[in-house]
C-alpha positions as CSV (number, residue, x, y, z in Angstrom):
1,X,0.0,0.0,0.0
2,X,1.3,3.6,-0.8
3,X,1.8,5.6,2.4
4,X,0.0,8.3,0.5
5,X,-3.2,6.4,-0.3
6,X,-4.9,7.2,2.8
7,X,-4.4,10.7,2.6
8,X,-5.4,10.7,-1.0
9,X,-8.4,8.7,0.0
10,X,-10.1,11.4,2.5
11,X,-9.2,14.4,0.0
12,X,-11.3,12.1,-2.7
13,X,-14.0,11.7,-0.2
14,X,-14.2,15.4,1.2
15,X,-14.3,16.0,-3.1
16,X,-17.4,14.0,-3.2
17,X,-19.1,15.4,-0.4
18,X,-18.4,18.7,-2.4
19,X,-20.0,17.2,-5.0
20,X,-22.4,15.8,-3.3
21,X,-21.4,12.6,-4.9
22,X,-22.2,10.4,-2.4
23,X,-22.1,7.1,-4.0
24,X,-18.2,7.8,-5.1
25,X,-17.8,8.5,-1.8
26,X,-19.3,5.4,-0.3
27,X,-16.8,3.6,-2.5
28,X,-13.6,5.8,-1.0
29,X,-14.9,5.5,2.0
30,X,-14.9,1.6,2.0
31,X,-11.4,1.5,0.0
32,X,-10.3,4.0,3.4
33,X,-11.6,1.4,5.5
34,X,-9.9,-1.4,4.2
35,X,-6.1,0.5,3.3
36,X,-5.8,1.8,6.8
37,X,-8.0,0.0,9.1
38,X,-10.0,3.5,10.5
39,X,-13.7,2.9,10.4
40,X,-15.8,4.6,8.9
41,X,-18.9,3.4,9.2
42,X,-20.7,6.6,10.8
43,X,-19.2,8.5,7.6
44,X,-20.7,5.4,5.5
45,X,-23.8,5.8,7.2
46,X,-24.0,9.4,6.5
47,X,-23.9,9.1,3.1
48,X,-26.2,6.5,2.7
49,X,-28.8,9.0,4.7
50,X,-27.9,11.5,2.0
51,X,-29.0,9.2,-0.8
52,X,-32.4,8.2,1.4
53,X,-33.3,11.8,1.7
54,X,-32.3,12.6,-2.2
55,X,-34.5,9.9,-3.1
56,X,-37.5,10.7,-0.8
57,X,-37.4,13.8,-2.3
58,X,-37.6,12.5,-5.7
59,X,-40.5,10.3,-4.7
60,X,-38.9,7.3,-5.0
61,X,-39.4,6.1,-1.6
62,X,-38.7,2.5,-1.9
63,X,-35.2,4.0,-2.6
64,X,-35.0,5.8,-0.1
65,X,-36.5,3.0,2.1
66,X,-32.9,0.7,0.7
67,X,-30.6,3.4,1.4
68,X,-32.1,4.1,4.7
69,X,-31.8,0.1,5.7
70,X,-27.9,0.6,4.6
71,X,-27.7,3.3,6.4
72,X,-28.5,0.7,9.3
73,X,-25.9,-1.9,7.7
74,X,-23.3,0.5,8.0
75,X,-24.3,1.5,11.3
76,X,-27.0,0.7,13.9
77,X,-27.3,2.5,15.6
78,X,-27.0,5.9,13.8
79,X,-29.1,8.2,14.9
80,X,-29.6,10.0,11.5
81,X,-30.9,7.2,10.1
82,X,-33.7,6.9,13.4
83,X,-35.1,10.4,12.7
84,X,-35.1,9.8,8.9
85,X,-37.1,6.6,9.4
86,X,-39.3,8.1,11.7
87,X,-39.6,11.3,9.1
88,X,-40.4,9.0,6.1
89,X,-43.3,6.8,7.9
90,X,-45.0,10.4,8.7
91,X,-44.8,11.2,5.7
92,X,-46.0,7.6,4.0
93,X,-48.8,7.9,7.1
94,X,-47.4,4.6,8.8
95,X,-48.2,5.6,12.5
96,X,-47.2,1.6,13.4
């Protein structure tokens, strides 16, 4: 592994958050992961809540419904991903 992949790594993700790319940067993040060992599951997470929410707003809420579960996936217990959830049944009217 380079030395400078990690590095290069988190300058390609903070690009696609600039972007707002966030499936490039669900890739980096992963290839970050596994080069360097640091988790990044929360940042995973994140992105995949970014993607839920760009769907939902598209109307394409079973979308929004698969990013949201691997939201979950990448981490459980992410709160994000809770109030998003809870944000998309109001809005689909499922009060169960």
């Amino acid at each position: 592994m380079n030395a400078q992949a990690p590095s290069a790594l988190r300058h390609l993700i903070a690009i696609c958050q600039h972007e707002r790319d966030w499936h490039k940067a669900i890739l980096y993040a992963r290839r970050l992961e596994e080069t360097s060992g640091e988790r990044q599951s929360l940042q995973i997470a994140h992105f995949y809540c970014e993607l839920a929410e760009r769907a939902q707003t598209h109307g394409a809420m079973q979308d929004a419904a698969d990013y949201l579960q691997q939201a979950f996936v990448a981490h459980p217990k992410f709160v994000r991903a809770l109030i998003l959830r809870g944000r998309f049944a109001a809005v689909a009217a499922d009060y169960t």
